[in-house]
C-alpha positions as CSV (number, residue, x, y, z in Angstrom):
1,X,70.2,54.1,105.6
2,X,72.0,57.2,107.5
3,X,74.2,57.2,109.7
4,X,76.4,59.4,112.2
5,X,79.8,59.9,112.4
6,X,82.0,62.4,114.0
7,X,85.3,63.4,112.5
8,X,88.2,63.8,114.9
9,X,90.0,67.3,115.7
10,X,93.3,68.5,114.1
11,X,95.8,69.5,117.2
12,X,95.6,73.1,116.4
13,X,91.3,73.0,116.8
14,X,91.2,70.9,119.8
15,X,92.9,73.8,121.8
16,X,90.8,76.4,119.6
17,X,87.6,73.9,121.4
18,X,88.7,73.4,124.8
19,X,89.3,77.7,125.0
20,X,85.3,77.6,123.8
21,X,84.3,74.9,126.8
22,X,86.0,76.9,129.4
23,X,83.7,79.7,127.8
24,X,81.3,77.5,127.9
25,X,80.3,77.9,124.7
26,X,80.8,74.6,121.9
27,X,81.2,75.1,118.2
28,X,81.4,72.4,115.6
29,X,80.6,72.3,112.1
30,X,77.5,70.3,110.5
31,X,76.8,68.5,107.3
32,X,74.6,67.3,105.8
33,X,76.1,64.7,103.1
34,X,72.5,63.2,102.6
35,X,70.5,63.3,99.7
36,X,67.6,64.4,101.7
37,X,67.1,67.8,104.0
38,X,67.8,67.6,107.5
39,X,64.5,69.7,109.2
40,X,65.2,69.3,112.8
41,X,68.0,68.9,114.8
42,X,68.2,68.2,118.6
43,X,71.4,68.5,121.0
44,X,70.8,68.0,125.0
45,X,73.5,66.8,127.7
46,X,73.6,63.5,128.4
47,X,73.0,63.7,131.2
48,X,69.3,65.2,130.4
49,X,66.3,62.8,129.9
50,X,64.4,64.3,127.1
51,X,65.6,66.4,123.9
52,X,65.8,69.9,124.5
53,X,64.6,72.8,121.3
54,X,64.9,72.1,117.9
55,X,68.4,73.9,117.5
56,X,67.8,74.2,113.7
57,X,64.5,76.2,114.3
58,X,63.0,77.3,110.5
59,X,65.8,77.1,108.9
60,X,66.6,73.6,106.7
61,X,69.8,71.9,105.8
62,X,69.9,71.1,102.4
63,X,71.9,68.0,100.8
64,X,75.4,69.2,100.8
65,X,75.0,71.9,103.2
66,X,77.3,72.8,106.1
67,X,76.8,75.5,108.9
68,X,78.8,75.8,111.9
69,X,76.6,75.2,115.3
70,X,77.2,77.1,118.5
71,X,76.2,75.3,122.0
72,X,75.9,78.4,124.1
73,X,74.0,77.0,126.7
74,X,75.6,77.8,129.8
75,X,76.6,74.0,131.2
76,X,80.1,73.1,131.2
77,X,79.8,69.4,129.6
78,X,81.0,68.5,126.8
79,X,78.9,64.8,126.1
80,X,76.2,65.4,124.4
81,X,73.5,63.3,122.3
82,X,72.7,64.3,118.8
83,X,68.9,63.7,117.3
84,X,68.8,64.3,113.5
85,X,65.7,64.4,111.7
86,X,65.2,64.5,108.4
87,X,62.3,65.4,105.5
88,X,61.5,62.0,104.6
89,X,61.2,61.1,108.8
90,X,64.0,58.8,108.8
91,X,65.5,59.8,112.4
92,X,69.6,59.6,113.5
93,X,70.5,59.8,117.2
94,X,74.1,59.6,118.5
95,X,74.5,59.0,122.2
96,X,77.4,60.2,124.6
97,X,79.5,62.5,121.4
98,X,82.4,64.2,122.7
99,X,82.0,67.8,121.3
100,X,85.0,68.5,123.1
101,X,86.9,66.3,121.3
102,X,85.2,67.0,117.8
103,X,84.7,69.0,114.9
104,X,82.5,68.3,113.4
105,X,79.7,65.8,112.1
106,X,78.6,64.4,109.3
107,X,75.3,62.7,108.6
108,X,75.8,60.8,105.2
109,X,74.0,57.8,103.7
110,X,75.7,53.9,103.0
């Protein structure tokens, strides 16, 4: 079973963050510690009542993989809810993540 989990910032990155909210642009790094490819991934405000694009378009994150995302979607919030969806349709969501307040994510298997 996968699950999600966010890794806190270092001191020195949360600053490094909170200059890219004011911008309003987030950036956090992505992995994929799976042993299966992450196809689609979907980010949308909280606040929002359906999942917005598929942020990974074409591309494919391999088991292993890491690429840095960029939110650069003109809103200033910072909670967002995360929709992972992987080759073999097994789905992850995470509700109410503090990008802010993160660096990163990791979606690994037990």
């Amino acid at each position: 079973m996968k699950h999600f989990l966010g890794l806190p910032l270092a001191a020195a990155l949360t600053f490094a963050t909170a200059s890219l909210a004011q911008a309003e642009d987030l950036l956090f790094e992505l992995v994929n510690d799976t042993s299966v490819a992450l196809v689609e991934l979907y980010i949308s405000p909280t606040n929002v009542d359906n999942w917005e694009e598929d942020v990974l378009g074409s591309e494919v994150l391999l088991p292993g993989e890491a690429i840095d995302i960029v939110i650069a979607d003109g809103r200033r919030d910072c909670v967002y809810d995360i929709l992972g969806v992987f080759a073999d349709d097994d789905e992850v969501e995470g509700y109410e993540v503090d990008l802010c307040e993160l660096e990163g994510y990791t979606f690994y298997e037990e």
